[in-house]
C-alpha positions as CSV (number, residue, x, y, z in Angstrom):
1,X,-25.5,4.0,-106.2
2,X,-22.0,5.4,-107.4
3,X,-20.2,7.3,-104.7
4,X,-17.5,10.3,-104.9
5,X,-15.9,12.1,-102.5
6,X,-16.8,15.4,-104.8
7,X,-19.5,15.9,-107.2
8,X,-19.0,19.9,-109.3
9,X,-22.4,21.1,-110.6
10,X,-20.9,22.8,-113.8
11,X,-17.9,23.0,-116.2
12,X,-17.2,26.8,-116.7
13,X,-13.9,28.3,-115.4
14,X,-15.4,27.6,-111.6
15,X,-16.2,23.8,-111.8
16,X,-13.3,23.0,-114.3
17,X,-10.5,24.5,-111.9
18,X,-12.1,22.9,-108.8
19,X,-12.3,19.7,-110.5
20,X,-8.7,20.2,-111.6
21,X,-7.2,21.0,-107.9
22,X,-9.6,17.9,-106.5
23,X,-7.2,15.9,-108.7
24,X,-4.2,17.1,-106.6
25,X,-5.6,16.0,-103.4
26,X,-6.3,12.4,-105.1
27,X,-9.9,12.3,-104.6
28,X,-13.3,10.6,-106.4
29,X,-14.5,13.3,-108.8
30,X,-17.5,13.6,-111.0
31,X,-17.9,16.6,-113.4
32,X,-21.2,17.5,-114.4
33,X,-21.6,19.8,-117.3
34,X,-25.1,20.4,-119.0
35,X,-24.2,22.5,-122.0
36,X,-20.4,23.0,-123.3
37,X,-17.2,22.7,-121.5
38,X,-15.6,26.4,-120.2
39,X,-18.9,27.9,-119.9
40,X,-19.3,32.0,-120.4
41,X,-15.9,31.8,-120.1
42,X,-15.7,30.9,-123.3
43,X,-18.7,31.0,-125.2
44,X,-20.7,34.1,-125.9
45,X,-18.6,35.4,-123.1
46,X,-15.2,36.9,-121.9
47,X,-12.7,34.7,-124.3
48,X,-15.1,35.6,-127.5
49,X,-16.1,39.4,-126.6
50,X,-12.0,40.0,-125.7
51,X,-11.2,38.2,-129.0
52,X,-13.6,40.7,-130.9
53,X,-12.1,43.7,-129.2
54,X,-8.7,42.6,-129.8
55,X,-9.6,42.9,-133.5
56,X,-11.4,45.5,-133.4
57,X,-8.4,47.6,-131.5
58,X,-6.1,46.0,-134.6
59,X,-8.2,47.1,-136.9
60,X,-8.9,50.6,-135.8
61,X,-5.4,51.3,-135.2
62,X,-4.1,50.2,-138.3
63,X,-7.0,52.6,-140.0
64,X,-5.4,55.5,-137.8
65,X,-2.0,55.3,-139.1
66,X,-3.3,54.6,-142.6
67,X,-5.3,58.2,-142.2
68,X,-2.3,59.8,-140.6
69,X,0.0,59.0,-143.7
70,X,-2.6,60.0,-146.1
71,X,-3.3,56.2,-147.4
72,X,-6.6,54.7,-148.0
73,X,-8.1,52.8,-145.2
74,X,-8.7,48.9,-145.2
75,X,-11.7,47.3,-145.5
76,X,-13.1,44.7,-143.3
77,X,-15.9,41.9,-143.1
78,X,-17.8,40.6,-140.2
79,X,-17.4,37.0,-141.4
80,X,-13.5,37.4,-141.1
81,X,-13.7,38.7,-137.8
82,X,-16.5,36.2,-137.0
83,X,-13.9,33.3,-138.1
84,X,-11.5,34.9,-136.1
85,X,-13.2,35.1,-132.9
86,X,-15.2,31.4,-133.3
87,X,-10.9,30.0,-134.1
88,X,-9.9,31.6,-130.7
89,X,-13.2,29.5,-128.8
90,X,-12.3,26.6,-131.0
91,X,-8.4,26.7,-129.4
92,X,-9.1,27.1,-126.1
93,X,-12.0,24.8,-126.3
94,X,-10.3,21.8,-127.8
95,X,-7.6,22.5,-125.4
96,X,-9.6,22.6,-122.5
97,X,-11.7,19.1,-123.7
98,X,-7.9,17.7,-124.9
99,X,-6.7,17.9,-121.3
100,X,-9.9,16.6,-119.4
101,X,-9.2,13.4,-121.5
102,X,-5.9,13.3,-120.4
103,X,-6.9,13.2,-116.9
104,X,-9.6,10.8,-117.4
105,X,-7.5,8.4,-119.1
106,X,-4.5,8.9,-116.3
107,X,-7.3,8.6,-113.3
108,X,-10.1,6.0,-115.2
109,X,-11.2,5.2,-111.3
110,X,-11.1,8.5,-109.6
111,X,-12.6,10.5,-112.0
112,X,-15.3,11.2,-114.5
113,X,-17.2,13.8,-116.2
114,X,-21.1,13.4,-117.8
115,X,-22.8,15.9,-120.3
116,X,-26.1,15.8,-118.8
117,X,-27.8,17.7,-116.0
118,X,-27.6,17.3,-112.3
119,X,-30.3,18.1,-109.3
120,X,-29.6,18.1,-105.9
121,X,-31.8,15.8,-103.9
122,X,-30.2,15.8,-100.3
123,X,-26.7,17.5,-99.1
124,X,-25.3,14.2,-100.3
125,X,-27.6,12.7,-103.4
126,X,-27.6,14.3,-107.1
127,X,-29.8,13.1,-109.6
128,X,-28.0,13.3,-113.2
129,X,-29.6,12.9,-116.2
130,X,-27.4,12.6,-119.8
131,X,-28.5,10.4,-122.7
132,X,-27.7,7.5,-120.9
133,X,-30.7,8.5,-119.2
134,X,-31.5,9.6,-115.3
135,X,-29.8,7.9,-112.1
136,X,-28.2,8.9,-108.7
137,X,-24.6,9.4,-106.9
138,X,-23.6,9.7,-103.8
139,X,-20.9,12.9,-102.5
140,X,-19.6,13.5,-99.6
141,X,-19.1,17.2,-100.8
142,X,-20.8,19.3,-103.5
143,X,-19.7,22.2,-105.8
144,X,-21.8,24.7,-107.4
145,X,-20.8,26.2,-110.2
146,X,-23.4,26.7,-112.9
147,X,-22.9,30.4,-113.7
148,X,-25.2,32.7,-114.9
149,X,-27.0,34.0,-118.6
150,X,-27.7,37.4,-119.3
151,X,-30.3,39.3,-117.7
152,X,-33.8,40.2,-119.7
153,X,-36.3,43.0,-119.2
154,X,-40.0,42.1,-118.9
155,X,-41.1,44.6,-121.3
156,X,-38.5,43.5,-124.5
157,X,-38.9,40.9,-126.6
158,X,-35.6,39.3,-127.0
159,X,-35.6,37.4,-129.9
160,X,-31.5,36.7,-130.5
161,X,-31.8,38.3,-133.8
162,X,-32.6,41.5,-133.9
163,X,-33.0,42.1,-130.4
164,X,-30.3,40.1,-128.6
165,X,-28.7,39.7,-125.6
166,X,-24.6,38.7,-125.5
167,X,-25.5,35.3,-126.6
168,X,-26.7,36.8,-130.0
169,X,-23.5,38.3,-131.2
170,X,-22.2,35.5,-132.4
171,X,-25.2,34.5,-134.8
172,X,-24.9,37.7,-136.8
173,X,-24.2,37.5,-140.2
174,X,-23.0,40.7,-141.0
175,X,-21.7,44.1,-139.6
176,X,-25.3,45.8,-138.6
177,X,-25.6,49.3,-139.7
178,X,-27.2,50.7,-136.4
179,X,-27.2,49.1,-133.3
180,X,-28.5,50.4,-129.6
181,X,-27.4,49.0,-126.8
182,X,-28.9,49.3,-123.4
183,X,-26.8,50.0,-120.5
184,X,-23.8,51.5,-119.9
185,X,-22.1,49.4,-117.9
186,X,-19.1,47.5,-118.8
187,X,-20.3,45.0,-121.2
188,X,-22.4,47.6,-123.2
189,X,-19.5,50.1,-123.3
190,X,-17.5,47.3,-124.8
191,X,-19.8,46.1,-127.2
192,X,-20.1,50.6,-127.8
193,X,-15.9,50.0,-128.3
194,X,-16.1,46.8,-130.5
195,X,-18.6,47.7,-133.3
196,X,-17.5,51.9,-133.1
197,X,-13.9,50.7,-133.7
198,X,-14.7,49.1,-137.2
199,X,-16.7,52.3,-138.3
200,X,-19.7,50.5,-140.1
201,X,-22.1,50.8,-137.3
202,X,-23.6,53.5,-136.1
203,X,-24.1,52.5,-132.3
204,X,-26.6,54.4,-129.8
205,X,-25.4,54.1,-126.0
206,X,-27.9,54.2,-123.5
207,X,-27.3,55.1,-120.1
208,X,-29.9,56.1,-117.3
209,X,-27.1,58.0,-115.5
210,X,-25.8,61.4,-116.6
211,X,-22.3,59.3,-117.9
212,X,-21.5,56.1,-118.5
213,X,-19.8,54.0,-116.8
214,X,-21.3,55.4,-113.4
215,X,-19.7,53.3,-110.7
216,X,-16.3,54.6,-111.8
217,X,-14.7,58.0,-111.4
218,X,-15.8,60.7,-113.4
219,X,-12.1,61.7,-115.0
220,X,-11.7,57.6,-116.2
221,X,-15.8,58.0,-117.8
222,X,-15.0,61.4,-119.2
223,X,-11.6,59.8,-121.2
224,X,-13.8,56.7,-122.4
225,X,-17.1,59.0,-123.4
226,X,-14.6,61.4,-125.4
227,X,-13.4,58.5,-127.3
228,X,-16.5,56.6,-128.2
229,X,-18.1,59.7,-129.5
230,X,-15.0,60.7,-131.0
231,X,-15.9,57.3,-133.1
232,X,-19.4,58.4,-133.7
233,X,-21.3,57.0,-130.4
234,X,-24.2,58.7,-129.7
235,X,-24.8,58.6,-125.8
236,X,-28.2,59.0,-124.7
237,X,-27.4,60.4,-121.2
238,X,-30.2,60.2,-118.4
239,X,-32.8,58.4,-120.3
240,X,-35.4,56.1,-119.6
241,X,-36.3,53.6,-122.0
242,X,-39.9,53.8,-122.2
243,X,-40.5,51.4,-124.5
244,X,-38.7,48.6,-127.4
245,X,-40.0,46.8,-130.0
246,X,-39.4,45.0,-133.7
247,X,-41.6,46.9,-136.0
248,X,-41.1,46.5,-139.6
249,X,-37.6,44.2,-139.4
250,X,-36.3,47.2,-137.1
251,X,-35.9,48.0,-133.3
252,X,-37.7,50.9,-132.9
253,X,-37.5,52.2,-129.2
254,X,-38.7,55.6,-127.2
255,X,-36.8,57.4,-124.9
256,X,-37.9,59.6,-122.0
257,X,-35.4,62.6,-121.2
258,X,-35.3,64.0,-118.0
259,X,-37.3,67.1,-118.7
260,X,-40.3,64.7,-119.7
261,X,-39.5,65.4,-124.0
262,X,-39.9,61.6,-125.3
263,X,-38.1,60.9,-128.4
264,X,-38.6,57.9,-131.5
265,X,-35.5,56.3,-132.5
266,X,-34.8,53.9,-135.2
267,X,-31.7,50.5,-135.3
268,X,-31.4,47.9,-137.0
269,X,-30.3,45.5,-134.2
270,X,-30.2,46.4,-130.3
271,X,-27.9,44.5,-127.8
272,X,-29.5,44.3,-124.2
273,X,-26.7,44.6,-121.6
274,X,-28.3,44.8,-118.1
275,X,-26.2,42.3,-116.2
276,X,-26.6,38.8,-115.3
277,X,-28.9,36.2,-113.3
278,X,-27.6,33.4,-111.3
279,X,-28.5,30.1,-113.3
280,X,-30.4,28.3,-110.1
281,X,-32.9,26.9,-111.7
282,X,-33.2,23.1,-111.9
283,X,-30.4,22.7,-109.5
284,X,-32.5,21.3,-106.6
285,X,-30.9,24.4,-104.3
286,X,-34.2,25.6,-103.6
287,X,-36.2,22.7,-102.6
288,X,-33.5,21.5,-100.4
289,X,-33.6,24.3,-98.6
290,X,-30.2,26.5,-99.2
291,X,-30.1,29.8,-98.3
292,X,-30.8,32.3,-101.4
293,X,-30.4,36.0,-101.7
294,X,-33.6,38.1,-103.0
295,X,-32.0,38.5,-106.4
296,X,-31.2,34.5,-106.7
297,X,-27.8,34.2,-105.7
298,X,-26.6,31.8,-103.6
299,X,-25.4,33.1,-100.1
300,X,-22.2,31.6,-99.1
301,X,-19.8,32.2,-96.4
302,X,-15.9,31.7,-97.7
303,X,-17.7,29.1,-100.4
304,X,-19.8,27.4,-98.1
305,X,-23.0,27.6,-98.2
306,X,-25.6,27.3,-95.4
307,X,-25.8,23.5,-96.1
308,X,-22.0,22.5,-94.6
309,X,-21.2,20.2,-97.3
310,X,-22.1,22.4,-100.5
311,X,-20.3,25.3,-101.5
312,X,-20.9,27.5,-104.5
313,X,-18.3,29.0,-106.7
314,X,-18.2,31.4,-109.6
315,X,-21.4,33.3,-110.7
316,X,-24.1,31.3,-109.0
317,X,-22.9,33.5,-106.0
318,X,-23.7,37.3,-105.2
319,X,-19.3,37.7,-105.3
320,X,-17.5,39.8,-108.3
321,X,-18.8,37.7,-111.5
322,X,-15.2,37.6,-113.3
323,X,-13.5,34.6,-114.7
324,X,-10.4,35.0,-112.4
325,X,-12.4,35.1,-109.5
326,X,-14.8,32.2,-110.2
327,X,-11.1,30.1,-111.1
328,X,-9.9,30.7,-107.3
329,X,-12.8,30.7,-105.4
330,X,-13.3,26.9,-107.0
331,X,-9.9,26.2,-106.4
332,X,-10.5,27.6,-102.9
333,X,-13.7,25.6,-102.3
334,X,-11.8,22.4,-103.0
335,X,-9.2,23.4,-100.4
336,X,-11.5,24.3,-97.6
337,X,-12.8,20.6,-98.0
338,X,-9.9,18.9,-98.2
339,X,-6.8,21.1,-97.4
340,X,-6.0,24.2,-94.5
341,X,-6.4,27.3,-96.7
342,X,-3.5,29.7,-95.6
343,X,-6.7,32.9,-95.1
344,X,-10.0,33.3,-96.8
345,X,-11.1,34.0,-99.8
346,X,-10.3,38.2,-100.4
347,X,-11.3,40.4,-102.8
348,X,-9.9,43.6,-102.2
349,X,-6.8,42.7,-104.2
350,X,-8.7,41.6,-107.3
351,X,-7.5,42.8,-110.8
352,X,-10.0,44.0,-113.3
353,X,-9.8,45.0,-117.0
354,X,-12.4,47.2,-119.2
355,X,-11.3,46.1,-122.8
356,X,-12.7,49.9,-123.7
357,X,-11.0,52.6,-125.7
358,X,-8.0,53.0,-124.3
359,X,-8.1,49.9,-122.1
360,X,-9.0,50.6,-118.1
361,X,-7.5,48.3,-115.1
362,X,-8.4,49.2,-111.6
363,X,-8.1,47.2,-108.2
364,X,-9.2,48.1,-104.6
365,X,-11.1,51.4,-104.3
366,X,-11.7,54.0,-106.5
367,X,-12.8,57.4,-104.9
368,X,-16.2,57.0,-105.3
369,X,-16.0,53.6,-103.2
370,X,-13.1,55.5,-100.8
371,X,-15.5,58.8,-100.3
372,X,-18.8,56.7,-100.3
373,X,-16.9,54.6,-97.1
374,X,-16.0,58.3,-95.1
375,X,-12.1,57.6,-95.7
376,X,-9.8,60.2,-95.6
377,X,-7.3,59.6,-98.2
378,X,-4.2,60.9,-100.6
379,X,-4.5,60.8,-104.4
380,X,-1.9,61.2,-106.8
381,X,-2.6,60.4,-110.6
382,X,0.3,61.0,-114.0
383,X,-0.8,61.9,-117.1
384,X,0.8,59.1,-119.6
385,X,2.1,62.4,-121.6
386,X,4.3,62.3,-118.9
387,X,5.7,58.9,-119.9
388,X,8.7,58.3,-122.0
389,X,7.5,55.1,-123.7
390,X,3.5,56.8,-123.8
391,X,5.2,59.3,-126.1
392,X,7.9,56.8,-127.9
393,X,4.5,55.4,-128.6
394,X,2.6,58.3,-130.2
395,X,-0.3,57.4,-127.8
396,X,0.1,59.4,-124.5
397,X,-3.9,59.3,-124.1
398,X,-4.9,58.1,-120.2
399,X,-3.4,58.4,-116.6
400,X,-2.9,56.2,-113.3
401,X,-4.5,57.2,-110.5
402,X,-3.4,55.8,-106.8
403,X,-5.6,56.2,-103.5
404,X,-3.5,55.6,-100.3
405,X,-4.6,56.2,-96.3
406,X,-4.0,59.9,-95.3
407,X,-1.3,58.6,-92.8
408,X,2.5,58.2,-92.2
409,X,1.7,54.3,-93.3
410,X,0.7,55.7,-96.9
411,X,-1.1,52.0,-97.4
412,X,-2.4,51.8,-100.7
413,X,-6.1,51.7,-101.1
414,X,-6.8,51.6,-104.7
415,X,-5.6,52.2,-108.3
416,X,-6.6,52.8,-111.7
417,X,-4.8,52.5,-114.9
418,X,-6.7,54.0,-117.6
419,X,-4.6,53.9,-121.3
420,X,-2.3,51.1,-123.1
421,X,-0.6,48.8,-121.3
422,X,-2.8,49.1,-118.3
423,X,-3.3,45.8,-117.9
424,X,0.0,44.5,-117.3
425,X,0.7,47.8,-115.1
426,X,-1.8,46.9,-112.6
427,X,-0.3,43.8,-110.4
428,X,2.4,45.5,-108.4
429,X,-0.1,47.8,-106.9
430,X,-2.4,44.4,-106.5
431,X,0.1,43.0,-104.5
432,X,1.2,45.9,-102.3
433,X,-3.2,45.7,-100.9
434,X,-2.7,42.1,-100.6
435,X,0.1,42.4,-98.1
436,X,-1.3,45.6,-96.8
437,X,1.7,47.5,-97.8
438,X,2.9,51.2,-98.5
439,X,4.0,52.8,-101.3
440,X,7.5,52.9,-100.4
441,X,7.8,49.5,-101.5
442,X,7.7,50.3,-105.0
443,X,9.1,53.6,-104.9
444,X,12.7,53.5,-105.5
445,X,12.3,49.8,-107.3
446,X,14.4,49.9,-110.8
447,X,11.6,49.8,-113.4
448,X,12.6,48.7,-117.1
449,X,13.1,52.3,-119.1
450,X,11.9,52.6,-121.3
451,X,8.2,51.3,-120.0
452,X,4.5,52.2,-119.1
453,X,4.7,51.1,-115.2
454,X,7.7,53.7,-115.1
455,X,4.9,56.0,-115.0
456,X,3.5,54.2,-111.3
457,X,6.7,54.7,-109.9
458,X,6.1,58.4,-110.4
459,X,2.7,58.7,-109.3
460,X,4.5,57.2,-106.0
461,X,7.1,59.5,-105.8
462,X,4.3,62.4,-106.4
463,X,2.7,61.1,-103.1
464,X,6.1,60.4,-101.3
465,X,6.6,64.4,-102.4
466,X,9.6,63.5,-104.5
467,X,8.6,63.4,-107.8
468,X,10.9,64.3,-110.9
469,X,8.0,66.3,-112.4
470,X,6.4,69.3,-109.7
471,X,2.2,68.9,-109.4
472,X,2.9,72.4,-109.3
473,X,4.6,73.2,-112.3
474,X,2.6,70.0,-114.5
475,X,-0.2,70.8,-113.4
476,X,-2.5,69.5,-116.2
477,X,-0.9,66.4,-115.9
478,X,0.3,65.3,-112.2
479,X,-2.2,65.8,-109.3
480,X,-1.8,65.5,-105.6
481,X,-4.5,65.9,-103.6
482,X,-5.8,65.5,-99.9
483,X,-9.5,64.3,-98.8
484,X,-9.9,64.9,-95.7
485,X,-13.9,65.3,-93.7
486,X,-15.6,65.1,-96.8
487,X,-14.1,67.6,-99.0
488,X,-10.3,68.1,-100.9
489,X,-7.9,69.7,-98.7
490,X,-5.9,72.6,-100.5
């Protein structure tokens, strides 16, 4: 029986950067990947979808300035975005495969990867079956990394064609003239973003809240609604999806409204986006008896699960399902085995990006989250009109929003960046809940002029009460506010 000190259960963004940082401890490796190397992190999944907004952002803004000056509009077709999009997964891909055969060929001993399938059979034995056929290895330690797949409902017939999931997008053919999405969460609002954006689809939104985006702040979901039915989204607002299904080539679905009317409506193609499920099955975890959450997830403590020697990583775990994170917590995994981790795995400090209309990046709390906890806090937020390079732009459309404690310590809680450039405004703050930071420490730092970030270092300095710009003179566009036992504070 062939014997490694590590065997990783899957080659998305979790198993390939644990199997990377097993290299720098100079261990026995064996990579298992069933499918296709990078995972949803490439295909049908965050590298693909953010490829397709990217374009679609181009695309739409070019049409903007065309209409402002008066000049025709361009035209566009799907299979030229398609080929776009399927030459970003082909780059990343081949670089991804180009380096694992670098490593193999550098370390032909210590380690190895197999396309195949593996099955845990003990804490230390993993059956593996490729076209070589089936056999077993020994580990001393296990990774689990085998992601997850979209989410179905019971009642829909997903079909990948006209009814898809994520995993559909890719295998249409052309720009779909109607298209319903279900959920209003962050993938469907981005798919509601992508196909709006190129103005040949007429895209339905449905959300079974009263907004979308519901987990997020009303002022950010009121900036993002404006814009998607600016561009011709219609938003079906608390409504229950009674019922979907393909009749005549066509999705035809029922909704129920809250005051019991039920209404027909007619796409061409609908996109399901409900979330994701843990991809357990087949992996053995269950009959060896590891500890599993009701919804499937695998429960793990810092990695580790409740077998000693296996730990889980990425999206096979009930943790935040993002690319980023998956990378460190299978880097993190690997040095709990074989290293002396400075601290644990934290997740208050994690960075996220909405690729919506404008962009959204947040970290830490919002104040839903901050209210929902019984946290008296401050809040500042700056209207990017209030921004030099917003307005050297001609784009001054979104804000940045901080949360800090209501104390002399002013550590900060959470932010929100809603608007261009959020993205790459967002780590300072990211860094200042890491360390568990003030404000001050960004306060009086020299920010390039003219930039976006300038615009954080005011929203400080409205907090610190020493603003250039008055809350009380702006006050449309800067806000300082107190929440304090339940309710604002005047």
């Amino acid at each position: 029986m062939e014997k490694y000190d590590l065997c990783i259960i899957g080659g998305g963004p979790s198993g390939y950067a644990a199997s990377m940082r097993a290299v720098d401890f100079n261990k026995t490796v064996l990579l298992v990947e069933r499918d296709r190397l990078g995972g949803a992190g490439i295909y049908d999944g965050a590298l693909s979808s953010k490829t397709f907004w990217e374009i679609s952002k181009e695309f739409a803004s070019f049409s903007k300035k065309m209409r402002h000056y008066g000049l025709a509009e361009p035209d566009v077709h799907f299979n030229n975005v398609l080929q776009e999009v399927n030459d970003a997964v082909l780059e990343r891909s081949e670089q991804l495969e180009e380096h694992l055969q670098m490593i193999i060929q550098l370390r032909p001993d210590s380690f190895r990867f197999l396309k195949g399938s593996a099955r845990l059979l003990s804490s230390s034995e993993v059956e593996v079956k490729s076209d070589s056929g089936k056999h077993k290895v020994f580990a001393e330690n296990i990774i689990i990394a085998t992601g997850s797949r979209p989410r179905k409902l019971p009642y829909i017939a997903i079909d990948e064609d006209i009814i898809m999931t994520s995993d559909g997008i890719s295998s249409l053919e052309e720009f779909p003239e109607s298209l319903v999405i279900i959920g209003a969460g962050v993938i469907g609002c981005e798919f509601a973003t992508i196909f709006s954006n190129f103005r040949k689809t007429k895209v339905h939104l449905i959300s079974k809240d009263d907004r979308i985006l519901p987990f997020e702040d009303a002022d950010l979901a009121k900036v993002i609604e404006s814009n998607l039915e600016t561009n011709g989204v219609l938003i079906h607002r608390e409504s229950n999806l009674e019922k979907m299904v393909i009749a005549d080539g066509e999705v035809e679905y029922i909704l129920e409204h809250p005051d019991g009317k039920r209404e027909v409506f007619h796409a061409e193609k609908a996109l399901v986006s409900v979330g994701r499920v843990p991809n357990v099955e087949n992996t053995g975890v269950q009959e060896i008896g590891m500890e599993l959450s009701a919804a499937g997830h695998i429960i793990d403590n810092d990695t580790q699960t409740s077998i000693s020697n296996i730990y889980a990583v990425g999206d096979i775990t009930a943790d935040i399902a993002l690319v980023n994170v998956g990378e460190l917590e299978g880097r993190h995994a690997v040095e709990k085995i074989y290293g002396k981790p400075k601290r644990p795995m934290i997740y208050e400090n994690i960075s996220t990006i909405m690729f919506l209309n404008p962009e959204v990046a947040g970290v830490g709390m919002n104040e839903q989250q901050a209210q929902k906890a019984k946290l008296n806090y401050r809040v500042a937020s700056l209207d990017f009109c209030c921004i030099p390079r917003a307005v050297a732009m001609r784009n001054t459309q979104g804000f940045f929003k901080i949360l800090v404690t209501d104390d002399d310590q002013m550590r900060v809680l959470g932010m929100r960046a809603v608007g261009e450039h959020a993205s790459s405004a967002i780590q300072a703050v990211a860094l200042l809940i890491a360390t568990d930071k003030g404000v001050e420490e960004l306060a009086e730092l020299i920010h390039p002029h003219p930039s976006i970030i300038e615009g954080i270092q005011e929203c400080i300095r409205i907090l610190l009460g020493k603003s250039i710009y008055k809350p009380y003179i702006f006050q449309d566009s800067l806000q300082y506010k107190h929440f304090r036992c339940g309710h604002y504070m005047e």
